[in-house]
N, C-alpha and C positions, 0 to 999 in steps of 0.2 A: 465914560468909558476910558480904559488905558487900555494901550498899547504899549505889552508887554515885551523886550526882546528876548530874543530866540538865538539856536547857537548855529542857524542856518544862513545863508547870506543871500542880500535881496534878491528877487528876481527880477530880471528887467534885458531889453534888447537897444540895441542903439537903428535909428531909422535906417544904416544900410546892411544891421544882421537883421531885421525884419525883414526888408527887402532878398537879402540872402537866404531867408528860410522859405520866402515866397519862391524862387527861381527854384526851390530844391522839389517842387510840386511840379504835377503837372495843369494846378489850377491855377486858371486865371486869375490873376489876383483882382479882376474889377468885379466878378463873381464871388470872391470870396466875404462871406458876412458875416458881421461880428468878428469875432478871433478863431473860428476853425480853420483851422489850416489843412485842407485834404491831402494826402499823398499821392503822388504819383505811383499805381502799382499797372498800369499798361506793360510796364517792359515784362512783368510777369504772370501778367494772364496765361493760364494753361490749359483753360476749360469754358465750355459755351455752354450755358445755364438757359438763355430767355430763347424759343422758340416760337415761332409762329402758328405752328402746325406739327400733328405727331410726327416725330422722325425727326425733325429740322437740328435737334440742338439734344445734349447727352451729357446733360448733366449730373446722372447716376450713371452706374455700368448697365443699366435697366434699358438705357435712351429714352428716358424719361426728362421730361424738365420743363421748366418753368414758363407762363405764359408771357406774352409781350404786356411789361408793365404799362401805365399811364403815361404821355410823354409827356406831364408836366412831375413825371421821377425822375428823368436824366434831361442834360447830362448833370445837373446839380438836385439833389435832395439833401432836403432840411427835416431833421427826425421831431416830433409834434412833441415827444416826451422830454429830448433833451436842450433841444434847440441846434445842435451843433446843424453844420453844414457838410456833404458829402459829394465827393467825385462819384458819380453813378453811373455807370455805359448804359446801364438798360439794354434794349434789346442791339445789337450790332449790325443786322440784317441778315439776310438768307447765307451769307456766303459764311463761311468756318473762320471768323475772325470773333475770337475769345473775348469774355465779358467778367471774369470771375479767375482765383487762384485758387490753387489747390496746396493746402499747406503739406510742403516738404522740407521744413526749416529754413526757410529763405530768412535770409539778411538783408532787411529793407534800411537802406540807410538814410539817414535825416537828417536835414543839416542841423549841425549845434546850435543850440538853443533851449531858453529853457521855458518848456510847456509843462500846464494845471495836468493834462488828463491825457490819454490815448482812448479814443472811440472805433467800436469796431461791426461791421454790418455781414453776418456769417451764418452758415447754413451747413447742417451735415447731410447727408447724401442717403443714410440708409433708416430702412425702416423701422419702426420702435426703439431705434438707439438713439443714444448720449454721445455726441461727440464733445472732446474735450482735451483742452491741453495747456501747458502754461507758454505764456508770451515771455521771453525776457527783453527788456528794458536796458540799453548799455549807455552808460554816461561817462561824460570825456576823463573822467579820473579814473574808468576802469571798475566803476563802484555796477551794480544790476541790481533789477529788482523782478520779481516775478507778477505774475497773473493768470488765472486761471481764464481763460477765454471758453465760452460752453457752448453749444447748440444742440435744442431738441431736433427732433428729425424736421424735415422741411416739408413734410407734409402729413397728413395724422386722419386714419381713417374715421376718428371720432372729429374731423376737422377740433381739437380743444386745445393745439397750442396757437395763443395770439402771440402773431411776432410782431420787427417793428415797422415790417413791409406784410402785407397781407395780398395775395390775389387770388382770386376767386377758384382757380384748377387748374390743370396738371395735364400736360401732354404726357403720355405714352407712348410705348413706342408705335401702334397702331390707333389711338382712339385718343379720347380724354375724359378724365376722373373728375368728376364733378367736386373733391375735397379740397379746402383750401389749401394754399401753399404757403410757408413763411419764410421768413429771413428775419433775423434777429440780432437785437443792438445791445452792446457789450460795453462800456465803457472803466478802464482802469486809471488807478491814480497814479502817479508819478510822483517821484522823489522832489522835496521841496530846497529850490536853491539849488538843482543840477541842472547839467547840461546833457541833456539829449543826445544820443550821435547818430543810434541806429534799434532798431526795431528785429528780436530775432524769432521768426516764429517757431511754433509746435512741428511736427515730423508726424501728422496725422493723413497718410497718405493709403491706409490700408483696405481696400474696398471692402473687405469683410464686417471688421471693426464698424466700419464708416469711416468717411472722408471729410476733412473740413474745411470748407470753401469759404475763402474771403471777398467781399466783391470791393469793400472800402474797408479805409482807416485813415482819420479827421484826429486832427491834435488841437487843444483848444489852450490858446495862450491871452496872456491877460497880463497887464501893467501890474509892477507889485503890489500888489494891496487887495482888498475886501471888494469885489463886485459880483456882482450880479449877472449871472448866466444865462437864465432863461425865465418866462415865465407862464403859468400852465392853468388857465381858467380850468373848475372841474366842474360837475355837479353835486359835488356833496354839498353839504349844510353844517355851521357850527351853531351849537349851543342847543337850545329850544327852540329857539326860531328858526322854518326852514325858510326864511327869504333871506336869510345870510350863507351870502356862498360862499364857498372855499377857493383861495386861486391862490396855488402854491407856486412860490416863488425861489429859486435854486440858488444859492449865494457861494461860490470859490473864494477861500484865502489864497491868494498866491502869492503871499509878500513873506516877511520872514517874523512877520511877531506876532503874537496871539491879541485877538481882542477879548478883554477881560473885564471884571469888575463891573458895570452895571449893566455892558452889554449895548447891544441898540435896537432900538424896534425897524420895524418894515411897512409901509405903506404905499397905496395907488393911489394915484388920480388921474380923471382922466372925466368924457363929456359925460353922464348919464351915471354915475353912479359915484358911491362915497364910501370911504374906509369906514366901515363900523367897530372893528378888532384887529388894531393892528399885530401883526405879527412882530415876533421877539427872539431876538439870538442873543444869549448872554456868555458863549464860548466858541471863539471858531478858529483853531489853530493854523499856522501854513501846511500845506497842502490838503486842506478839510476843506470839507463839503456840506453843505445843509441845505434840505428844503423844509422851508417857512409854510404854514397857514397863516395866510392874512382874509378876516372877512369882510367883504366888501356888500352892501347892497346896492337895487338898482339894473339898470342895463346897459348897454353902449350903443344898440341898436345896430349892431354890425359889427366889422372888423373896425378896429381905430387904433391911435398910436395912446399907448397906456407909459405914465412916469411911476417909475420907481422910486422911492424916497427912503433911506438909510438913512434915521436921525439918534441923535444923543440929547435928549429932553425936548427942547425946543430948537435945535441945531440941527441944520438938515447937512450929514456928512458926506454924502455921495448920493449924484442921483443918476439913472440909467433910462433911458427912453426904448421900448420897444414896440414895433407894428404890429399890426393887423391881428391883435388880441379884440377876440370878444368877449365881453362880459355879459352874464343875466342867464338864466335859465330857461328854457326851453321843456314843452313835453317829448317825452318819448314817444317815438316811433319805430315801427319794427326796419326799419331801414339798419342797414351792417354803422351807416357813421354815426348813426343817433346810438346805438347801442354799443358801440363803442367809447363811446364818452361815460358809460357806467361803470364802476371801479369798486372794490370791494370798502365796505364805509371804517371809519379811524376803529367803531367799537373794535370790528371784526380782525384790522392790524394790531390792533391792544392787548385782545382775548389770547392771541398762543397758543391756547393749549386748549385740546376740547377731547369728548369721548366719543370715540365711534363705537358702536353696537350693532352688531349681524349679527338676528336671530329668527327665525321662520322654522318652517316644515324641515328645514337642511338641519337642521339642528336634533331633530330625531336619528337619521342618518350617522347623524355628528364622528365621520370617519373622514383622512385626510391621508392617510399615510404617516410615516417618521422621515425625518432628515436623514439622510438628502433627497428621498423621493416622496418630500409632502407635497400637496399641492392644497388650491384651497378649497374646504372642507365645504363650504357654500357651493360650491358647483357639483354636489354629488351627482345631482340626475342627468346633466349634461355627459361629466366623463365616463359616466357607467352604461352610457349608450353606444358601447360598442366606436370608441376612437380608438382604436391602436396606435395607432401615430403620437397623440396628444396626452394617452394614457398611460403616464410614466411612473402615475400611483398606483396603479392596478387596482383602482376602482371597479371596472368589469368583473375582476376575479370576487374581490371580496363582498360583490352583492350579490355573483351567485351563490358563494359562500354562507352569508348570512343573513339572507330571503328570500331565496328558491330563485326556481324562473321562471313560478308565475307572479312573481309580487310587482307590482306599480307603485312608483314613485306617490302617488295620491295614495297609497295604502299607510302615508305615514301620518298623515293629516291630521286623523285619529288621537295619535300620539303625541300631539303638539298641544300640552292643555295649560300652559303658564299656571300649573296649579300651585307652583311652593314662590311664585311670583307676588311680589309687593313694591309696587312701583316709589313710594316712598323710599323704600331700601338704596333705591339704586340711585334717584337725584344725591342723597344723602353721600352715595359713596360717591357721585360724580365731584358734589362739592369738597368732600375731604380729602381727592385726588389733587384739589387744588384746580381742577379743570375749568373755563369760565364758559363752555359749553357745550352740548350732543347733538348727534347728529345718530338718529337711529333711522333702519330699514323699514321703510315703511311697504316697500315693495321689492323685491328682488327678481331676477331673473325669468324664475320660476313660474312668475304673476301672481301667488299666493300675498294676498295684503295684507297689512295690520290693522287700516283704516277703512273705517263707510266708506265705498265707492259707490255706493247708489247705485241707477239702474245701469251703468258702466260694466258690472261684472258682480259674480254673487261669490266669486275665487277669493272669500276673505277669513280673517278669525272673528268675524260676527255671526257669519252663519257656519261654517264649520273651525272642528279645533275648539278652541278656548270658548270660541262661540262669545264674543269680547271684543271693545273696541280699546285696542291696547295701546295707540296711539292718543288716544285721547285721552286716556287714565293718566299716560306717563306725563304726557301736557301738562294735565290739569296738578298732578303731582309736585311740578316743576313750579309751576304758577305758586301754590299754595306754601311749599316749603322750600322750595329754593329760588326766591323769583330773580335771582341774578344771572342766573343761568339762564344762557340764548338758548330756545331751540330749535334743531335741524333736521329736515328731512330726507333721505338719501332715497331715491326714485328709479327705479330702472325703467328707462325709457322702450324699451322694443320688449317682447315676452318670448322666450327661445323657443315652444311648443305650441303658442297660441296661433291657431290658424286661421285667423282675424288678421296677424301682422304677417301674412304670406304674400301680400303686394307688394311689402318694403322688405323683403327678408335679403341678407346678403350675409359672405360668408369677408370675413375680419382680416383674412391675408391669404394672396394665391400660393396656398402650400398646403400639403396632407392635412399636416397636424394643425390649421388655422382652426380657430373656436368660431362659431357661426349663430346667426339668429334669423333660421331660414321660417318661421313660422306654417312648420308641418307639423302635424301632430304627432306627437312621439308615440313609436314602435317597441314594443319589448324587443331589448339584446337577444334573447335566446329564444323566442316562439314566434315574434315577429307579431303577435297581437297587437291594434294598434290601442295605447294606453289610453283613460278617461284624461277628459280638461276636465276638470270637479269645480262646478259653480260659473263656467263659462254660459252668458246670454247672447242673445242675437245683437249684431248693433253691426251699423254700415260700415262707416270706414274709423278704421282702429286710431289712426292719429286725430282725427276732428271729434270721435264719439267716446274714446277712452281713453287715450294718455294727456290730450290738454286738456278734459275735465277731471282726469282723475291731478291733475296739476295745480288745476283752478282749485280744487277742495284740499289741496294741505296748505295751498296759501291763502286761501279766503275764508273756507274755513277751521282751520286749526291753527293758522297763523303763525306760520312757519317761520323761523327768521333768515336760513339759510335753504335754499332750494339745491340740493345737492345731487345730481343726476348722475348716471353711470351710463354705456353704451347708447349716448345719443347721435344715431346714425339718420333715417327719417326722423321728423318732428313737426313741432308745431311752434317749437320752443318762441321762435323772433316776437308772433304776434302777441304770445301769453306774455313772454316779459316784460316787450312795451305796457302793454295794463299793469302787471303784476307793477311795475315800479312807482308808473303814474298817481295810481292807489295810494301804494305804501307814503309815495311825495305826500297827495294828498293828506295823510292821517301822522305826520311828522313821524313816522319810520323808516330805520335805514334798514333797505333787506340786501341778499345777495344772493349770489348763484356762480356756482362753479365752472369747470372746465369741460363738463362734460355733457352738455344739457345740446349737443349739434350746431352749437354755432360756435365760430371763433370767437366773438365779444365778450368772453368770462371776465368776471371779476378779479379769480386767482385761480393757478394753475394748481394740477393735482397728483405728481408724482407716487407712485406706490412702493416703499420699501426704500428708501432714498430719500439722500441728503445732497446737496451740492456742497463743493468747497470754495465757491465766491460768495457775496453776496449778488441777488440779483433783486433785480429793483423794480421790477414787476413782480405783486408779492404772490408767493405761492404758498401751498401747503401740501406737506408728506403727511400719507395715510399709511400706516401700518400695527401688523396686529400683536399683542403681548405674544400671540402666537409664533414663532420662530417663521412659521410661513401660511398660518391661516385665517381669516377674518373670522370665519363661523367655526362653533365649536368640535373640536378634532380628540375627539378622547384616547386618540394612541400616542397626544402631547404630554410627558413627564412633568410630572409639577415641579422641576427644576430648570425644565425649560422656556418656560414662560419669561418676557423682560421683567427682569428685579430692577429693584428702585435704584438701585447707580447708571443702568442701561436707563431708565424714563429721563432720572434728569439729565443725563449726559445728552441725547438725542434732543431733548428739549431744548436745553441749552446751542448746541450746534445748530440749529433750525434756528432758533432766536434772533442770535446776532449774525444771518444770512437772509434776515426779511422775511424767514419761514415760518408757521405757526405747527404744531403737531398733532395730528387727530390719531388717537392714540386707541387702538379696535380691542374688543373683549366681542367673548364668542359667549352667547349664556346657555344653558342647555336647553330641552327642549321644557322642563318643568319652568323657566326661569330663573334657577337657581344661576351665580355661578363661580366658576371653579373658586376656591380658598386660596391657593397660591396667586390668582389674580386680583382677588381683594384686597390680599396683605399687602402685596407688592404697592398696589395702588396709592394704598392709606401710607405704607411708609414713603414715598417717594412725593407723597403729598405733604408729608412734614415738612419736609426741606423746600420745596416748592413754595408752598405758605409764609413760612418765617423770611424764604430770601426773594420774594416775589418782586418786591420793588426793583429786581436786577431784570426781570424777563416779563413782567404785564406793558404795556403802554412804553414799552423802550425802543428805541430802533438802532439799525446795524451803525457802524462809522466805518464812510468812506474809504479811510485811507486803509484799514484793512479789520478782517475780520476773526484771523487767530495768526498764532507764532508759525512758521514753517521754520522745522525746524530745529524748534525749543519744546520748551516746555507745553502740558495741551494746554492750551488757554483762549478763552474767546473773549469780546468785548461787547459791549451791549452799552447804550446812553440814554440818556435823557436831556431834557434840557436845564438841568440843572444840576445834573449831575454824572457821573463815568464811573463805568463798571468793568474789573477785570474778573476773569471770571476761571480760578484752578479748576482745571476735569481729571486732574491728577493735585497729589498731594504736594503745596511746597516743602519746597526742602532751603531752608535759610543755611545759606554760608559765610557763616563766621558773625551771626547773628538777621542777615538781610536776606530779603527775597530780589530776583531781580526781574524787571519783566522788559525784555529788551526792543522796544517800539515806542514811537514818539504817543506819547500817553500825553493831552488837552491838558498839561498840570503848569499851574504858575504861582508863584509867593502868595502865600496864603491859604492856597485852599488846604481841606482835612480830611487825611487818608487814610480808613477806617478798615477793620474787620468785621464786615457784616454781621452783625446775629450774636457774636463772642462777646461774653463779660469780658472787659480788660484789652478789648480790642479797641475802642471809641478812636482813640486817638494814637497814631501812629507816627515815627518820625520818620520822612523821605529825604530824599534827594534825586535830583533828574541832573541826570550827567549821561558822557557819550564815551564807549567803546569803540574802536577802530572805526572813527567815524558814524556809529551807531548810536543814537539814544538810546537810554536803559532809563527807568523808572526801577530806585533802589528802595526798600521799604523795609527799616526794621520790624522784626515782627519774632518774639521769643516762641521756640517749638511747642512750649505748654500749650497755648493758643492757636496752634495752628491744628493743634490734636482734640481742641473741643468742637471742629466739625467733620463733617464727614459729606462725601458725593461731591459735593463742589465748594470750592472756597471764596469769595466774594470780598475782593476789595474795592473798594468804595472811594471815591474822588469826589469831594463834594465841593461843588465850584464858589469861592469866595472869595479868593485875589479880584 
């Protein structure tokens, strides 16, 4: 290994500015562990978050808020994922002394110093939003940097966001919501070789909007050089063998020169178990970040003190000792900590990019409205039941329109006959989309299946419709011609009309226009008749008799890889997925499951029609449809409106190098054809996808950031062996160079390429610095940069 230098200068504190950055907290420095350093933000607490009892504490404008955490969370918590350390008040007691801030751009100042990272424990206040905002960073030359700081809402009717504080419910102002609450942990990188002064936050103070509340912020500092931050037993498995477990290990440069050229491995020891695979960094610049897979076999038999070893062949370069790590694997249990330690598996972070598919009975229907008042086209029968408040597509108008007022949603059933349907067709275009897997409705809303449910419900396309089991053609399809391709099941957990789910039915949000799954049987809009449930049997209780066996049968047997639920409000989910995973352990499969199946323990979160602008490190995935705004087929969509293949890759690519993967929705019609403009789009956009894949399969985000703010679009994306910039826009060389202005992981030697271009192989660079700014300059003549198109891919192949 060398150690490259850099044109940044070392980092390091003298023992009385360590001391001086300690007195600039309000933590105790014999509490403080490892190198976090907490902040002192008491003098600006503005808001009391943790309550005892409804009414006690107001931390929305609702007087809503948060329950009394654990008292081994304050007054110090230590975050499981990153290890950092955190000032915590927790609860205050009954009287109105504040626990949390309320960002109004305050100026937190910090004593100079120079720190790896800024960590932050933050919560927005309102319902179904996104709060968000950038932090700036001010360093004693005057120089800043930005960050986006985010938080899903802090508490989620589908309980489906995991934060990095989880408790069980929610005071109200009168009673309490049985749905989890979160707070969630943010962590930004910092400028390498500066000095720290002060901290300025966002101006997210709008109750409407949301509010964004900070309760901590931990700065995590480290002697110059290459160490070791945290480290994070999982339950996954490398290789073929699942008795090699995965325990990733988090490594900071904070010194000022790259380590290069052969790189170093990473290994444990410790009592009861042995490095099998050790883990390998062959590039880790100043202020970069990476987490290792290292597989160990074995157990520890408890918590114990675990060593770190950072070697160079048979040279052991650094070694780092951490406590109360357990190693070995464990079965699941439907307990919240066991199913918490389940994570979505490497396939699933690899994959990116997959197809989602809404197609049923709605698909006959197949109306949505036009921009601006589409809505989605799958929830025909819901909005055409007479919502005025929620019916902004005039759904009601246009089925009296064009079905009378005596026609029944089941009067479509008929016309759902997947007759110009060939499931071969569609793997076929999933694979030439470039996609590595689907995720089709095997149930929706509606309760209309695609699959045998057995004595569960006769509400299927085996006995009416297609009169077909189309989930298993499409399987078996997948199996046979595409077996590369994962596949997924997307499951609606509650049925909106089944009056079976009339013991758990509740309505989604206290407002008119909230969407509901009160399980009554649906009424005709216009005669009040009360509508058929077509193929509904008797059966006791709907969660133990039909949603976890109709569970158990797409994963045991159709063998589902991804269990992808929607509206999991009652369930059964904990106990099925303890088995479902045990199993899968069992039979050396890695499966997974989403955000929305009613418990917070998901593997990955599931945003709908969005992107984030950080990366976030809990990985997620955006669903949304070629549709402008509908998942299931909407025939008053223009076949110009559909996403073209510059819109797939560009969304792809931004999801990519943000930790994101894309499930990318097509509506088929009710014959199973579907539309032409979505095929083309697909196959063209799967050109580019294909040829430049090695930039977006099996890569992950970097650290220190994840596009230009500012400049040109550009995003980045790594490997371990190589770096990837990635044009969303066309460059434009001046005076023969491109320029990409960010400390780009590049040192003497390596080869900096034009993906995919004849004539590109080999490029000449140079890494130099603007106003204090590194720039990556890259000759590159315009012929070449015009024989691609959608995105342009340059290439950093690590060999210094």
């Amino acid at each position: 290994m060398r150690m490259l230098g850099g044109s940044q200068g070392l980092y390091g504190l003298s023992l009385s500015g360590l001391m001086l950055a300690l007195q600039c907290t309000a933590a105790d420095a014999a509490h403080t562990q490892g190198k976090s350093v907490p902040l002192n933000l008491a003098p600006y607490f503005n808001n009391k978050g943790f309550g005892s009892q409804p009414g006690e504490a107001a931390f929305d404008t609702q007087n809503q808020s948060f329950p009394v955490p654990p008292a081994s969370m304050s007054p110090w918590y230590t975050s499981a994922d990153t290890g950092i350390r955190y000032s915590f008040p927790g609860y205050t007691g009954p009287a109105e002394q504040p626990d949390n801030l309320i960002a109004t751009g305050q100026t937190i100042p910090v004593c100079k110093g120079s720190y790896f990272s800024a960590s932050f424990l933050i919560a927005g206040d309102v319902q179904g939003a996104t709060v968000s905002g950038p932090v700036s960073f001010v360093y004693s030359d005057n120089m800043q940097s930005e960050y986006e700081i985010r938080s899903l809402n802090w508490y989620s009717w589908l309980t489906i966001d995991r934060g990095e504080i989880t408790l069980p419910h929610r005071y109200t102002s009168n009673g309490t919501n049985g749905n989890t609450t979160q707070i969630f942990e943010r962590t930004a990188p910092l400028l390498p070789g500066k000095k720290l002064t002060s901290i300025v936050l966002p101006d997210r103070s709008n109750s409407t909007t949301g509010r964004l509340h900070v309760f901590a912020i931990s700065l995590w500092q480290q002697e110059p050089t290459v160490k070791v931050q945290s480290v994070r037993p999982t339950q996954k498995w490398v290789g073929d063998r699942n008795q090699t477990q995965v325990v990733e290990v988090t490594i900071n440069n904070a010194g000022s020169e790259c380590s290069a050229g052969d790189g170093f491995n990473v290994t444990l020891a410790g009592d009861g178990f042995i490095t099998t695979l050790p883990g390998h960094v062959k590039r880790l610049c100043p202020g970069d970040q990476k987490t290792v897979a290292v597989g160990v076999e074995g157990a520890s038999g408890g918590p114990m003190s675990v060593t770190v070893h950072l070697t160079q062949g048979s040279h052991d370069w650094t070694t780092s000792s951490f406590d109360d790590v357990e190693i070995g694997f464990k079965d699941w249990t439907a307990d919240s900590t066991s199913l918490a330690q389940h994570e979505s598996p490497d396939w699933f972070n690899g994959a990116k990019y997959g197809i989602f598919i809404h197609w049923g009975v709605y698909a006959v229907t197949g109306w949505g409205n036009s921009t601006p008042y589409e809505s989605y086209a799958e929830w025909f029968w819901w909005y055409s039941m007479n919502h005025p408040q929620a019916d902004r597509s005039n759904f009601y108008g246009y089925r009296l329109e064009t079905y009378g007022k005596d026609w029944a949603y089941d009067d479509a059933i008929p016309e759902f006959t997947a007759a110009a349907w060939d499931p071969k067709e569609w793997v076929d275009l999933f694979a030439d989309a470039g996609a590595q897997y689907f995720v089709v409705t095997t149930k929706h809303h509606d309760g209309f299946a695609l699959f045998d449910t057995g004595d569960t419900s006769n509400r299927s396309s085996l006995h009416y419709g297609p009169k077909r089991d189309l989930i298993a053609e499409l399987f078996d399809a997948a199996k046979t011609h595409q077996p590369s391709l994962k596949r997924g099941t997307y499951f609606s957990l509650p049925e909106w009309f089944n009056p079976d789910f009339g013991p758990y039915g509740y309505v989604q949000h206290p407002t008119p226009s909230s969407t509901s799954w009160l399980g009554i049987q649906a009424k005709n809009p216009y005669t009040g008749v009360e509508e058929p449930y077509t193929g509904r049997v008797p059966i006791g209780d709907f969660i133990a008799d039909l949603m976890v066996p109709q569970m158990e049968t797409l994963a045991y047997t159709y063998g589902t890889d991804i269990m992808w639920c929607d509206a999991g409000a009652a369930n059964g989910t904990a106990a099925f997925a303890a088995a479902w995973y045990n199993k899968a352990r069992a039979e050396g499969r890695e499966v997974t499951m989403n955000s929305r199946c009613g418990i917070p323990e998901a593997d990955f979160d599931t945003p709908e029609y969005e992107t984030f602008a950080s990366p976030q490190r809990h990985k997620w995935e955006s669903n949304q449809g070629m549709d402008p705004y509908s998942y299931g087929y909407n025939r008053a969509t223009k076949d110009e409106e559909y996403m073209n293949a510059t819109t797939i890759v560009h969304s792809l690519v931004d999801m990519v190098s943000k930790n994101g993967n894309l499930l990318l929705d097509i509506g088929p019609r009710a014959d199973g054809s579907i539309v032409q403009a979505e095929v083309d789009n697909l196959r063209e956009a799967g050109r580019w996808i294909k040829s430049h894949g090695e930039a977006i399969f099996n890569t992950t985000y970097w650290f220190v950031q994840s596009e230009i703010v500012g400049g040109p679009d550009v995003r980045f994306t790594q490997t371990a062996e190589a770096f990837y910039i990635v044009f969303l826009e066309k460059p434009r060389p001046v005076d023969g160079w491109v320029v990409i202005q960010a400390p780009i992981p590049i040192v003497d030697g390596d080869i900096v390429s034009l993906l995919t271009v004849q004539g590109g192989e080999t490029l000449e660079w140079s890494m130099t610095s603007s106003e204090g700014q590194p720039e990556l300059k890259v000759k590159v003549d315009q012929i070449l940069v015009g024989a691609d198109q959608y995105g342009w891919v340059f290439k950093v192949l690590y060999v210094g």
